[in-house]
Biotite code that builds the C-alpha atoms (Angstrom):
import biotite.structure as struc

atoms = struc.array([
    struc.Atom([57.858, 188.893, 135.797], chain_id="A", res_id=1, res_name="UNK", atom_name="CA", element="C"),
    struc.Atom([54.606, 190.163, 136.776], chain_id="A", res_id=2, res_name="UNK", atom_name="CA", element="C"),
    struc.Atom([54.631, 192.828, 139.903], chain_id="A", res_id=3, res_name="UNK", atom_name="CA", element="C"),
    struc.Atom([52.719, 189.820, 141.972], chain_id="A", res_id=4, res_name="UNK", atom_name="CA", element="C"),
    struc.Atom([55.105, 187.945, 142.092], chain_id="A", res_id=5, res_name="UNK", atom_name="CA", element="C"),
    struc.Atom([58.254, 190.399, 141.751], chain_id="A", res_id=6, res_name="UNK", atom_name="CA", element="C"),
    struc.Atom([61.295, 188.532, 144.700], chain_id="A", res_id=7, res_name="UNK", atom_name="CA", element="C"),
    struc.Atom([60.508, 192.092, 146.673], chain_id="A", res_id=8, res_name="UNK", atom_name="CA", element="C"),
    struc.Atom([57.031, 190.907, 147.298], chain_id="A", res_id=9, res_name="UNK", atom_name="CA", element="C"),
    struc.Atom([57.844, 187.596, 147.742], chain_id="A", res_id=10, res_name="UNK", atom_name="CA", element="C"),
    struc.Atom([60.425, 188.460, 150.514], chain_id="A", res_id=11, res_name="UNK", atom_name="CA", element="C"),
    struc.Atom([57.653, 190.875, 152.535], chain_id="A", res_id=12, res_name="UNK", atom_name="CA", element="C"),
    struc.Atom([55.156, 187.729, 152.492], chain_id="A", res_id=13, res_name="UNK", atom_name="CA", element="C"),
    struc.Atom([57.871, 185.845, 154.147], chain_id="A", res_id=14, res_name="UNK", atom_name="CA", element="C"),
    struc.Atom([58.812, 188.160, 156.473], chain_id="A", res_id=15, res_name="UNK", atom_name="CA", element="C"),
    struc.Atom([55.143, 188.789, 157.096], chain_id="A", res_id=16, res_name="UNK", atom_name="CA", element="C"),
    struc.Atom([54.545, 185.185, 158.053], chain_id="A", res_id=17, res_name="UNK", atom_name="CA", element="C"),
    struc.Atom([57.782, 184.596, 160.248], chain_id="A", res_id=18, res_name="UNK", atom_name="CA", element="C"),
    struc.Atom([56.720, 188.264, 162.058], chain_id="A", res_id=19, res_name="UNK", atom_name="CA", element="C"),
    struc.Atom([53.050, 186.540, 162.269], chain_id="A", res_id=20, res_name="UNK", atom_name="CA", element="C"),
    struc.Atom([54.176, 182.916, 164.082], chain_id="A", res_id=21, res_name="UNK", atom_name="CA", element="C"),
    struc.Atom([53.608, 182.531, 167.401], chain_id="A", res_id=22, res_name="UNK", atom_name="CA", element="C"),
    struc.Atom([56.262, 179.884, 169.154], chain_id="A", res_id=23, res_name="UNK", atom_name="CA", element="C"),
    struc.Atom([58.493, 177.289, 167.705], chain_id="A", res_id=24, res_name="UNK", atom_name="CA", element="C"),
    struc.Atom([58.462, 176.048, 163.872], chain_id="A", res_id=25, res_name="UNK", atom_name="CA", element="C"),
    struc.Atom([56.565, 172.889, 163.730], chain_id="A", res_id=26, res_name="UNK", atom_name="CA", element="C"),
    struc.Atom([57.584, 171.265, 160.279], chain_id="A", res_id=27, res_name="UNK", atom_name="CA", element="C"),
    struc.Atom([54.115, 171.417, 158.351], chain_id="A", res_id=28, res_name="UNK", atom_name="CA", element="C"),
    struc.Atom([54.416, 175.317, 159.163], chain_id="A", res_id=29, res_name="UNK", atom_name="CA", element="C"),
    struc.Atom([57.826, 175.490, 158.295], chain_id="A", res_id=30, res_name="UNK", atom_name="CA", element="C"),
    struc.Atom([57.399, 173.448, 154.583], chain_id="A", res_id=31, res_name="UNK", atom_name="CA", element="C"),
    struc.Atom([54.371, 175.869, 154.470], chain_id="A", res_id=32, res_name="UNK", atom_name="CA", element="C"),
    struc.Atom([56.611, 178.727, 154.521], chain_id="A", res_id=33, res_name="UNK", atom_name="CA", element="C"),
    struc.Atom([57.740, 180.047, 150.639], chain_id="A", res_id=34, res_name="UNK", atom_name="CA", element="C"),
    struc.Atom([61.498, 180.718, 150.392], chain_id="A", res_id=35, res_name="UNK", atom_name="CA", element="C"),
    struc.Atom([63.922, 179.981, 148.192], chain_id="A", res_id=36, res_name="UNK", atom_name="CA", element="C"),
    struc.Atom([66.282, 177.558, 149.753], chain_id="A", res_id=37, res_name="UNK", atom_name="CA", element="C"),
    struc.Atom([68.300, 179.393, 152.476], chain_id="A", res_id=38, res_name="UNK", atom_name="CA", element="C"),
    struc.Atom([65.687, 178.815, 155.285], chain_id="A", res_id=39, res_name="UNK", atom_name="CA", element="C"),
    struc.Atom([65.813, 175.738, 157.359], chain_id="A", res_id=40, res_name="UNK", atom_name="CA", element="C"),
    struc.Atom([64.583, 174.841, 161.082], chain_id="A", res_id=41, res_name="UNK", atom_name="CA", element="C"),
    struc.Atom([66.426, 173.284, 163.455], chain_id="A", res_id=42, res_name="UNK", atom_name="CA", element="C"),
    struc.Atom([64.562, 172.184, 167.024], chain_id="A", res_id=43, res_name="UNK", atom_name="CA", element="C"),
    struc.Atom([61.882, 174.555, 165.995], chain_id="A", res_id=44, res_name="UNK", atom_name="CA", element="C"),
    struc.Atom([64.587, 177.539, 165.784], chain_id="A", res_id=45, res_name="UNK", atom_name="CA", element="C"),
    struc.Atom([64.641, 179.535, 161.820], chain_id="A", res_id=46, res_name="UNK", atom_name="CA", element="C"),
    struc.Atom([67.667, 179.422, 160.529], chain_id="A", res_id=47, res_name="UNK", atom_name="CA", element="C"),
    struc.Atom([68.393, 182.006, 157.801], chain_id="A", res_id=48, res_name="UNK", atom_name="CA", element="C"),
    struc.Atom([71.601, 181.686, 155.307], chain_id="A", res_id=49, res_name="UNK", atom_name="CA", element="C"),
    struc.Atom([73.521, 183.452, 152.495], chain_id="A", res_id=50, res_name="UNK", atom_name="CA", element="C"),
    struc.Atom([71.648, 183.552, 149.379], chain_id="A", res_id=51, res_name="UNK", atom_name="CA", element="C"),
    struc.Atom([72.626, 181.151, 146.365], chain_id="A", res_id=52, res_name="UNK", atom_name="CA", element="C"),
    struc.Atom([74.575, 183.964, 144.116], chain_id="A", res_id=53, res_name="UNK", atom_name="CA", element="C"),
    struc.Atom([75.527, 182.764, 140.245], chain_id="A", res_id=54, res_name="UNK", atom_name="CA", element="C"),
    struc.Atom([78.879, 182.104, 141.143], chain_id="A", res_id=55, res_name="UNK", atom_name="CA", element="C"),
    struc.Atom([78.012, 179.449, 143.801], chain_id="A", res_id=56, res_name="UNK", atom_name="CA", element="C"),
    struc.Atom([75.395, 178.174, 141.486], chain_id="A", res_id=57, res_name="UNK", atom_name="CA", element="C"),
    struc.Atom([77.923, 177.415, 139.014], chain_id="A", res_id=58, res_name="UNK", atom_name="CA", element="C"),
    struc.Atom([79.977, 175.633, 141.430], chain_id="A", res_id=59, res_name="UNK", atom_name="CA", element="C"),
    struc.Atom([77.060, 173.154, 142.552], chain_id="A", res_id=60, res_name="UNK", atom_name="CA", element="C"),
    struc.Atom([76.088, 172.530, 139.657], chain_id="A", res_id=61, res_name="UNK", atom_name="CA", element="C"),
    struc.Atom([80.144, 171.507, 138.704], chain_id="A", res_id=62, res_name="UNK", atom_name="CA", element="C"),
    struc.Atom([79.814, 169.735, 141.741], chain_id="A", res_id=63, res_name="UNK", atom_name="CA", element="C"),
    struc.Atom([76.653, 167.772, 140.519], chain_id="A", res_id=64, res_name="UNK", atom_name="CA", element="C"),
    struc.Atom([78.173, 167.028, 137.410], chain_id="A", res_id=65, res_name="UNK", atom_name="CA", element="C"),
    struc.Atom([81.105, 165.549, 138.777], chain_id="A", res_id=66, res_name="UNK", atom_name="CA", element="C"),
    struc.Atom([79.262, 163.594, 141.558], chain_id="A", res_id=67, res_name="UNK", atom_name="CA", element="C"),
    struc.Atom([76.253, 162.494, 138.859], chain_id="A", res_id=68, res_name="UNK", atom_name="CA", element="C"),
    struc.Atom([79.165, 160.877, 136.302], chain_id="A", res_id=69, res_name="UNK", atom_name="CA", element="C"),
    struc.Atom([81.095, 159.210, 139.025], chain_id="A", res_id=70, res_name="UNK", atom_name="CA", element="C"),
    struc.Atom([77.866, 157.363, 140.524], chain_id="A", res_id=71, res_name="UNK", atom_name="CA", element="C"),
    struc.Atom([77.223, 153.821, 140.260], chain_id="A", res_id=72, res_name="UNK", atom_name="CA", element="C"),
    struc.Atom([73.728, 152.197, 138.599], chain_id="A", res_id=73, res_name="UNK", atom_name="CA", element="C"),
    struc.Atom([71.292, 152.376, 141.550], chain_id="A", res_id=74, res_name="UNK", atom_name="CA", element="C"),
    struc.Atom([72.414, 156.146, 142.921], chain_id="A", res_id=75, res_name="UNK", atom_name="CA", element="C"),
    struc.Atom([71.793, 159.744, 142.202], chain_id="A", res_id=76, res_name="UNK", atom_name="CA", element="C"),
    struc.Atom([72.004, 162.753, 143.204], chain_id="A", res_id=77, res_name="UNK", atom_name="CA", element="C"),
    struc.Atom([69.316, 165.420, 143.639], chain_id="A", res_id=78, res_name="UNK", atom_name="CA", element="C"),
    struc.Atom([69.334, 168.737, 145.434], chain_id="A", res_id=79, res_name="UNK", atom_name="CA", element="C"),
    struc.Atom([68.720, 171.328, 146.912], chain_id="A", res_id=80, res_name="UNK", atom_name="CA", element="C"),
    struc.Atom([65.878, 169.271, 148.824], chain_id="A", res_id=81, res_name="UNK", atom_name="CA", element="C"),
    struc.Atom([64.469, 169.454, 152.412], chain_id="A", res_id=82, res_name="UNK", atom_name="CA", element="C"),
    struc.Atom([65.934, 166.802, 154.617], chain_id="A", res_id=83, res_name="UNK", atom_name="CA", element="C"),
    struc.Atom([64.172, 165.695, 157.492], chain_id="A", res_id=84, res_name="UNK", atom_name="CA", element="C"),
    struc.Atom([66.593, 165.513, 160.455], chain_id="A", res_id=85, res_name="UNK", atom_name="CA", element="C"),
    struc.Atom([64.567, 164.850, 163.507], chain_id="A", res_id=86, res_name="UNK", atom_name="CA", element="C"),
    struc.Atom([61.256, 166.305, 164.837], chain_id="A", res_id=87, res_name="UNK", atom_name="CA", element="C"),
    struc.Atom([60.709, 169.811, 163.318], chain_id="A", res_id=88, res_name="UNK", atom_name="CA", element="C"),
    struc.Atom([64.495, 169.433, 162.105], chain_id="A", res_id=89, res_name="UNK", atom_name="CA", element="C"),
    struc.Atom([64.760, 170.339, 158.593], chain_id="A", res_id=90, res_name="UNK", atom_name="CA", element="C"),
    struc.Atom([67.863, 171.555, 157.010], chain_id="A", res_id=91, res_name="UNK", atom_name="CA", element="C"),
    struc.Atom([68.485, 171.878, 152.976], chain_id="A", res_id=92, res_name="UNK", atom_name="CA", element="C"),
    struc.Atom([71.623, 170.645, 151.519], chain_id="A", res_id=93, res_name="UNK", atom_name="CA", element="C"),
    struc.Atom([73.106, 171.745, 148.549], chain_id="A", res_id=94, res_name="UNK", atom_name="CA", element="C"),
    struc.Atom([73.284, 168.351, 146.925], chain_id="A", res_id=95, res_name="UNK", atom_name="CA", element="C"),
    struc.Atom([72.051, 164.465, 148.862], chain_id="A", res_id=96, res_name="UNK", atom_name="CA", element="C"),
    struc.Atom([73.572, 161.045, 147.301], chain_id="A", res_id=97, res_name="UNK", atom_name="CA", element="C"),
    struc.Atom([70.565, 159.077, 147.641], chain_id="A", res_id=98, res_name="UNK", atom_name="CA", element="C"),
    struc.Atom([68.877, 155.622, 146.464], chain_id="A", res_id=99, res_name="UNK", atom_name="CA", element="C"),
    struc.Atom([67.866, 156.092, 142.491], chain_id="A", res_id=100, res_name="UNK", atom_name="CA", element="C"),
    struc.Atom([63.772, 155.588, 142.032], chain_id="A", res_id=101, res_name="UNK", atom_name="CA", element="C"),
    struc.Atom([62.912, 152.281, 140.674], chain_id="A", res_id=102, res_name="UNK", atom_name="CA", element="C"),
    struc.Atom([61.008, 153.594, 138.316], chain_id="A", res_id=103, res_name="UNK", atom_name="CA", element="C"),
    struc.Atom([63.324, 155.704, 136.712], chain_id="A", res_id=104, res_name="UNK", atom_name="CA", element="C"),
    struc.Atom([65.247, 154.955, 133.423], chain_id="A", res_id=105, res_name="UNK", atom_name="CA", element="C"),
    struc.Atom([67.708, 152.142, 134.270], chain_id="A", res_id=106, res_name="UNK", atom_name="CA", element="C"),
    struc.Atom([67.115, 153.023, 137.624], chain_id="A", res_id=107, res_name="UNK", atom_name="CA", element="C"),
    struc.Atom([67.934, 156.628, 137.538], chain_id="A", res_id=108, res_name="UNK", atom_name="CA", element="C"),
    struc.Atom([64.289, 158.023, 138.911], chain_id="A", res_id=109, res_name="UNK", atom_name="CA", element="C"),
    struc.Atom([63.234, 160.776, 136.459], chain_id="A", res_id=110, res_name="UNK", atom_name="CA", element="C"),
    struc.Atom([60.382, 161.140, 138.594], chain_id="A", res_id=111, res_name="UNK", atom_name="CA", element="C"),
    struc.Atom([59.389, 164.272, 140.172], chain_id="A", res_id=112, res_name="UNK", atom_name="CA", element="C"),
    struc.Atom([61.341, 165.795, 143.005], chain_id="A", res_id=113, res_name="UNK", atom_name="CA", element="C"),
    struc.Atom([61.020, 165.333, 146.436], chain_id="A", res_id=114, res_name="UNK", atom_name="CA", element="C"),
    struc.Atom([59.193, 167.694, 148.696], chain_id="A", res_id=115, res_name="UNK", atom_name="CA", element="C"),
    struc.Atom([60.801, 166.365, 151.756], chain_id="A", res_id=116, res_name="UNK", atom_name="CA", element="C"),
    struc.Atom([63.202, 163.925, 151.667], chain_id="A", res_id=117, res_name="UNK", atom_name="CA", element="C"),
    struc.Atom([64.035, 161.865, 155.146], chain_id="A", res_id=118, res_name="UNK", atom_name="CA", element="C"),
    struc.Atom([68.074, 161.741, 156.820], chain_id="A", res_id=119, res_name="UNK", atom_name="CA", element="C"),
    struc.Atom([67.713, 157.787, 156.542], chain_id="A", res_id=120, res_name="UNK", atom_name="CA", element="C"),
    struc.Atom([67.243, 158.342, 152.940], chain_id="A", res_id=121, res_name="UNK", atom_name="CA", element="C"),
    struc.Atom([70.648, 160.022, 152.318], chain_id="A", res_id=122, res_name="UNK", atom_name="CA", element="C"),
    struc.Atom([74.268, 158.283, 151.901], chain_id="A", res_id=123, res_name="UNK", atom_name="CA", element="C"),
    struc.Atom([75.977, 161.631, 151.559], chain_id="A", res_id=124, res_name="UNK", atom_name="CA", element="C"),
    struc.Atom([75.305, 164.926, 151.760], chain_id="A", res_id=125, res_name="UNK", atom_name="CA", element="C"),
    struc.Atom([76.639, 167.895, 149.618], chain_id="A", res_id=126, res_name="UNK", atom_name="CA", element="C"),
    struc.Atom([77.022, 171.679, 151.234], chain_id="A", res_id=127, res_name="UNK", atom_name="CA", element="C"),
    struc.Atom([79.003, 174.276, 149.219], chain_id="A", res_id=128, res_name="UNK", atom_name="CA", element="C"),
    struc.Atom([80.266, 177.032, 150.989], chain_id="A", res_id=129, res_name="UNK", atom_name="CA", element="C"),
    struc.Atom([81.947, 179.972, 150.471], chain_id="A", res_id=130, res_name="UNK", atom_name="CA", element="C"),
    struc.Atom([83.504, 183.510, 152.371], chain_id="A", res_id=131, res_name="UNK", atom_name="CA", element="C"),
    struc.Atom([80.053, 184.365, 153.024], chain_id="A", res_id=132, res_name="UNK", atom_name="CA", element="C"),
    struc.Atom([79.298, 181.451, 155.302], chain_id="A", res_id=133, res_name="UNK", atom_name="CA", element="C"),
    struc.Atom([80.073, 181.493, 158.833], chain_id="A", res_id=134, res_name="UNK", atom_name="CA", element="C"),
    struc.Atom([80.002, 178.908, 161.681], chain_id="A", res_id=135, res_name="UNK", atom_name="CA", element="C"),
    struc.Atom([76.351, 177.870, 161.183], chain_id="A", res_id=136, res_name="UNK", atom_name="CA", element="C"),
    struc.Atom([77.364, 175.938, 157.656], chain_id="A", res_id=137, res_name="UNK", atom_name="CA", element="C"),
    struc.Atom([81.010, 174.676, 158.485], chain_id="A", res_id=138, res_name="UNK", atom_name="CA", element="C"),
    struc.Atom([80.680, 172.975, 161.971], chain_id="A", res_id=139, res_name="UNK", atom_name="CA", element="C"),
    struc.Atom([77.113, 173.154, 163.419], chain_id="A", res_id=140, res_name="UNK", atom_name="CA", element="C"),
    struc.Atom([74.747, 172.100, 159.911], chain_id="A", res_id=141, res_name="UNK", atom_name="CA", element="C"),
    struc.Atom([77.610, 168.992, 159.997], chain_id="A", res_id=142, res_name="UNK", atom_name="CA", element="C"),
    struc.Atom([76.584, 168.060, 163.734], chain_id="A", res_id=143, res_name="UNK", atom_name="CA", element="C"),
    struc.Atom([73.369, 167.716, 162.684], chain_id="A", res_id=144, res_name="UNK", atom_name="CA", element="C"),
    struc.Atom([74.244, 165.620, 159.673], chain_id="A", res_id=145, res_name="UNK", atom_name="CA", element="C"),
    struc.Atom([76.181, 163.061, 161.770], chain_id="A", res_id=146, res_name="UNK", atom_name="CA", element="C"),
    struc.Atom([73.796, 163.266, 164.880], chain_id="A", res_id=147, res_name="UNK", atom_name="CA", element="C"),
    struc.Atom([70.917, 161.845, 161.870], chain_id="A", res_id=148, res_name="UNK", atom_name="CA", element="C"),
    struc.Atom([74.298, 159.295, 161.706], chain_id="A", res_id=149, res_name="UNK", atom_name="CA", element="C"),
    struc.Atom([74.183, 160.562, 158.090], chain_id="A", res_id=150, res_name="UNK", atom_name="CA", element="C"),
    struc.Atom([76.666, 158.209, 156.782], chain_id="A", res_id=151, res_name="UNK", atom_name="CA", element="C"),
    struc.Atom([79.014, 160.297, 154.277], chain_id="A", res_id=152, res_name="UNK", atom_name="CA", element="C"),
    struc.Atom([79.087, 164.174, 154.424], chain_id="A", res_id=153, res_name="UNK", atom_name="CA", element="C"),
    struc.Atom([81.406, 166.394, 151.707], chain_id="A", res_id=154, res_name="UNK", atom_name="CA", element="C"),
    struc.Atom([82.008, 170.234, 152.496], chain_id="A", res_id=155, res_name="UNK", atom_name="CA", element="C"),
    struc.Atom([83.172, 172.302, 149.472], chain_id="A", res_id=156, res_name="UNK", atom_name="CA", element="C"),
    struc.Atom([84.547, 175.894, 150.048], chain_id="A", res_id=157, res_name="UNK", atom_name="CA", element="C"),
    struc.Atom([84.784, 177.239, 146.422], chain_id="A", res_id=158, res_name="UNK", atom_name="CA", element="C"),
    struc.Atom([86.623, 180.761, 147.751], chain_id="A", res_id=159, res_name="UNK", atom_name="CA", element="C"),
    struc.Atom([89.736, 179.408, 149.527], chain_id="A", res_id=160, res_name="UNK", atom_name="CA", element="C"),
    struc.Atom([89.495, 176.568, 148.102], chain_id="A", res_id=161, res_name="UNK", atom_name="CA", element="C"),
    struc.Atom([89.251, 173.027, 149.601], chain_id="A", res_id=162, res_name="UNK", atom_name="CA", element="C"),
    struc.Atom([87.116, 169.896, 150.252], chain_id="A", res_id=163, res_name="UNK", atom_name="CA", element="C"),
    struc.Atom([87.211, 167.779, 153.089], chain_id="A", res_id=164, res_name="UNK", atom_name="CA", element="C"),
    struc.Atom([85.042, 164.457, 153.091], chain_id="A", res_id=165, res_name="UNK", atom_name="CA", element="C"),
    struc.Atom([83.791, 163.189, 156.420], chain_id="A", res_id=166, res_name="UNK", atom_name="CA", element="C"),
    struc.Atom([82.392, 159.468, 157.333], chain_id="A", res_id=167, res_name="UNK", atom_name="CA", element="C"),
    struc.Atom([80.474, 158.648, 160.277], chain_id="A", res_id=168, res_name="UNK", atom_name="CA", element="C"),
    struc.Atom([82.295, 156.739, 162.882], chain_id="A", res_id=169, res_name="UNK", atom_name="CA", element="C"),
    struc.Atom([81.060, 155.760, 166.403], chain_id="A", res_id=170, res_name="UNK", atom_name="CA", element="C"),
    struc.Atom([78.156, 158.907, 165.642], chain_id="A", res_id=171, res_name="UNK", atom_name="CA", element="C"),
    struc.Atom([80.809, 161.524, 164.245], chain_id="A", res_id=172, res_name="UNK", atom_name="CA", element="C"),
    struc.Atom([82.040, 162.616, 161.464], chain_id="A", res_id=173, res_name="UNK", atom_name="CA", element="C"),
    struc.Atom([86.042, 161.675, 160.862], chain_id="A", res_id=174, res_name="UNK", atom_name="CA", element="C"),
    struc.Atom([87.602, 163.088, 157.912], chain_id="A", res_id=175, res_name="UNK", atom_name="CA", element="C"),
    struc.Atom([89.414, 160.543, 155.705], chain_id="A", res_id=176, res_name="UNK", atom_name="CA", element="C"),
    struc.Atom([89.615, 163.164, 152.747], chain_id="A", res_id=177, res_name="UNK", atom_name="CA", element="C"),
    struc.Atom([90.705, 165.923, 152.334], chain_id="A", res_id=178, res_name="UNK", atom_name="CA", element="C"),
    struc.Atom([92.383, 168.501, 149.768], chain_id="A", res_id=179, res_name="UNK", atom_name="CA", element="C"),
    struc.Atom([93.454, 172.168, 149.248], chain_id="A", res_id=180, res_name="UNK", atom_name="CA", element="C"),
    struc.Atom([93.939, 175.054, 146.380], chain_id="A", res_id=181, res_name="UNK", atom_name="CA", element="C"),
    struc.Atom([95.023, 173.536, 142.684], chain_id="A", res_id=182, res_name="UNK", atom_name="CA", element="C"),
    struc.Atom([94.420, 169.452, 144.307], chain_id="A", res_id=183, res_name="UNK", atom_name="CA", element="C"),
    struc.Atom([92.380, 166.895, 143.768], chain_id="A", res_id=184, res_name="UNK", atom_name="CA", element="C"),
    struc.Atom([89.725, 165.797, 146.070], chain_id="A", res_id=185, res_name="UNK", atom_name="CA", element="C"),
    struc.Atom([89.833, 161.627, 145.894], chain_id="A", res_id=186, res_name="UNK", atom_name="CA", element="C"),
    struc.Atom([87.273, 159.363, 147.639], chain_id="A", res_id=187, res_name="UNK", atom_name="CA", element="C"),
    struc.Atom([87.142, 155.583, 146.891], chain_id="A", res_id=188, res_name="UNK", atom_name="CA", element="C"),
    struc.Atom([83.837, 155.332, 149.429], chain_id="A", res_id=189, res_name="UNK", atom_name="CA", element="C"),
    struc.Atom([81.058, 155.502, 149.035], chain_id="A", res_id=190, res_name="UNK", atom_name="CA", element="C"),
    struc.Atom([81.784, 155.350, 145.483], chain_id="A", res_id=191, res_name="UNK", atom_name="CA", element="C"),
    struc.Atom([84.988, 156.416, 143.303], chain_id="A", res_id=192, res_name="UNK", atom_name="CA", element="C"),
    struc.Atom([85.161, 159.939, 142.990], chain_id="A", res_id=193, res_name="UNK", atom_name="CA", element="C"),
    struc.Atom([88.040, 162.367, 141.616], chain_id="A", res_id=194, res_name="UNK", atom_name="CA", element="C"),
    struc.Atom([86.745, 166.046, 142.466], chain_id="A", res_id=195, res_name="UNK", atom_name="CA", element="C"),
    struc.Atom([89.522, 168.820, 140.298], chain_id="A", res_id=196, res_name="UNK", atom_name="CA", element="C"),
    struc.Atom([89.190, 172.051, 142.967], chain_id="A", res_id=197, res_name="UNK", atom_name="CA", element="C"),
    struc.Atom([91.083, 173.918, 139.973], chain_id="A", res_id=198, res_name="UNK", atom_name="CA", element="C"),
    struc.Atom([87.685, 173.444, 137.765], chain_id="A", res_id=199, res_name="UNK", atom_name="CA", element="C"),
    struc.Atom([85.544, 173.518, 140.229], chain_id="A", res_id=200, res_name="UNK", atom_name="CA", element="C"),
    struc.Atom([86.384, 176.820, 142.025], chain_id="A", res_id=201, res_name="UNK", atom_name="CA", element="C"),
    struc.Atom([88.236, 178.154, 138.781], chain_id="A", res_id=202, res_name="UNK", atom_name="CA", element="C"),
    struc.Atom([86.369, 181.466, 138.595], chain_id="A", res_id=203, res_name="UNK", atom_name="CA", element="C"),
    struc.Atom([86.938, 182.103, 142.413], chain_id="A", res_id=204, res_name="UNK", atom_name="CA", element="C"),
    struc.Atom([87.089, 186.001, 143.139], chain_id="A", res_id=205, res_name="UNK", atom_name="CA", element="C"),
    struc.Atom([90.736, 187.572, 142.017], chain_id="A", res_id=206, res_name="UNK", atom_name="CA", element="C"),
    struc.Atom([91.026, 189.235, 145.290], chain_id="A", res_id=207, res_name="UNK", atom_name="CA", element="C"),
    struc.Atom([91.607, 186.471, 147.593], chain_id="A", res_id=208, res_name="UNK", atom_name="CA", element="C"),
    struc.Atom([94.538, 186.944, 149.198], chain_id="A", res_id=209, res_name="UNK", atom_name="CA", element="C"),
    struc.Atom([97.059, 184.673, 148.093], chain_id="A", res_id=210, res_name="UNK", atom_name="CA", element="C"),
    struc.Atom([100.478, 185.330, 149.898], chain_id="A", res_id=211, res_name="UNK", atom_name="CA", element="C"),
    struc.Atom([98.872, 183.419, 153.176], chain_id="A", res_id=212, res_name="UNK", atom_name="CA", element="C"),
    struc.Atom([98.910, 179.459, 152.577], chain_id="A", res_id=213, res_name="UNK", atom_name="CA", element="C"),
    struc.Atom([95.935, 177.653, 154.030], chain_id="A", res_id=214, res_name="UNK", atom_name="CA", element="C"),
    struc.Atom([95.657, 174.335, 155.229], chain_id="A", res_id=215, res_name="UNK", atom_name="CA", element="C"),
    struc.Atom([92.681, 171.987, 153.880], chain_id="A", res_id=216, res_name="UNK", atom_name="CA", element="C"),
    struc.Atom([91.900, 171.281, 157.549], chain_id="A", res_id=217, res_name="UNK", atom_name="CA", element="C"),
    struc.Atom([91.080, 175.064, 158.335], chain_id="A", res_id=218, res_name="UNK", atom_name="CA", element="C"),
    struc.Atom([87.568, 175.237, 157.805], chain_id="A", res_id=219, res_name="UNK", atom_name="CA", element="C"),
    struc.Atom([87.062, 178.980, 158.858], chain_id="A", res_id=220, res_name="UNK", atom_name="CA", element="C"),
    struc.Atom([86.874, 180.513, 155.632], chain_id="A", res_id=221, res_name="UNK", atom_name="CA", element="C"),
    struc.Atom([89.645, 183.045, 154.288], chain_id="A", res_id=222, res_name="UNK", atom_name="CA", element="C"),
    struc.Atom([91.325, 185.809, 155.979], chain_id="A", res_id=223, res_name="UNK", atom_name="CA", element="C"),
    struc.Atom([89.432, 189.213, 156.171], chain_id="A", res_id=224, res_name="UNK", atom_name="CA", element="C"),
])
């Protein structure tokens, strides 16, 4: 990697251009802005999250695998991508269910990715979390989700772990999934979908502790 364009120098011309704005985040200066993923804007507000380690890598891209393989012809499922919520509303889920591209082998839409991808677009959205994600990800990212009336949403926490999958009823999510440690997450809607936590989270961190049961609906992350 050459020193121009070393992550340290990266990170000091984004915090040189957030340091330089004057006012709210207008979406063209916020998709203008180079990160890599964990900064979205919400009513003009930044919003800065926990950085994309290995581990949780490996778990979204389990996740993908697993979501990918249980579609029908005419979905897929693409991600991380912006999502246009609303004006200058932009958050970036870890994985969107979305129409496949026309154009696209059998439908699948090899084309290339999306730059910005708009909430009417999206049938579910995909966030996987872990300890290092606070209220921000587990209750306020999914307000937004359902207040776009963002039909399906799935939340994945890959250090406790569980999954809970949400529909939108009367403009709010509902759960009508759910599952803990060593289950299986099932969803027959929006398509059939058998999600094995034990693969999925199976290189969690040996520390956890494990002498406290947890139930799927807690979504406040695991005991200090």
């Amino acid at each position: 990697m050459s020193p121009a364009s070393t992550p340290e120098r990266e990170a000091a011309a984004v915090d040189r251009a957030v340091l330089s704005h004057d006012g709210p985040w207008a979406e063209d200066a916020y998709l203008a802005l180079r990160h890599d993923g964990r900064v979205e804007v919400v009513d003009g507000t930044l919003l800065v999250g926990p950085g994309a380690g290995e581990r949780r890598a490996r778990v979204i891209q389990r996740v993908r695998a697993a979501v990918d393989a249980a579609l029908p012809k005419g979905l897929r499922v693409i991600g991380p991508v912006p999502l246009r919520l609303g004006p200058d509303c932009v958050l970036v889920p870890d994985l969107v269910v979305t129409s496949a591209k026309p154009d696209g082998p059998d439908g699948a839409g090899d084309g290339p990715a999306e730059e910005l991808l708009d909430a009417a677009a999206a049938l579910m959205v995909v966030e996987v979390i872990g300890s290092d994600h606070g209220a921000v990800d587990r209750t306020f990212k999914p307000q937004l989700y359902a207040r776009s009336r963002i039909p399906y949403s799935l939340l994945i926490d890959h250090d406790v772990p569980f999954a809970v999958a949400d529909m939108i009823i009367g403009g709010r999510y509902h759960e009508y999934a759910h599952a803990g440690e060593g289950a299986v997450l099932r969803i027959e809607e929006p398509f059939t979908l058998a999600l094995d936590l034990a693969t999925i989270a199976a290189d969690r961190a040996p520390n956890r502790p494990v002498d406290e049961p947890r139930s799927p609906h807690d979504r406040s992350g695991p005991p200090p």
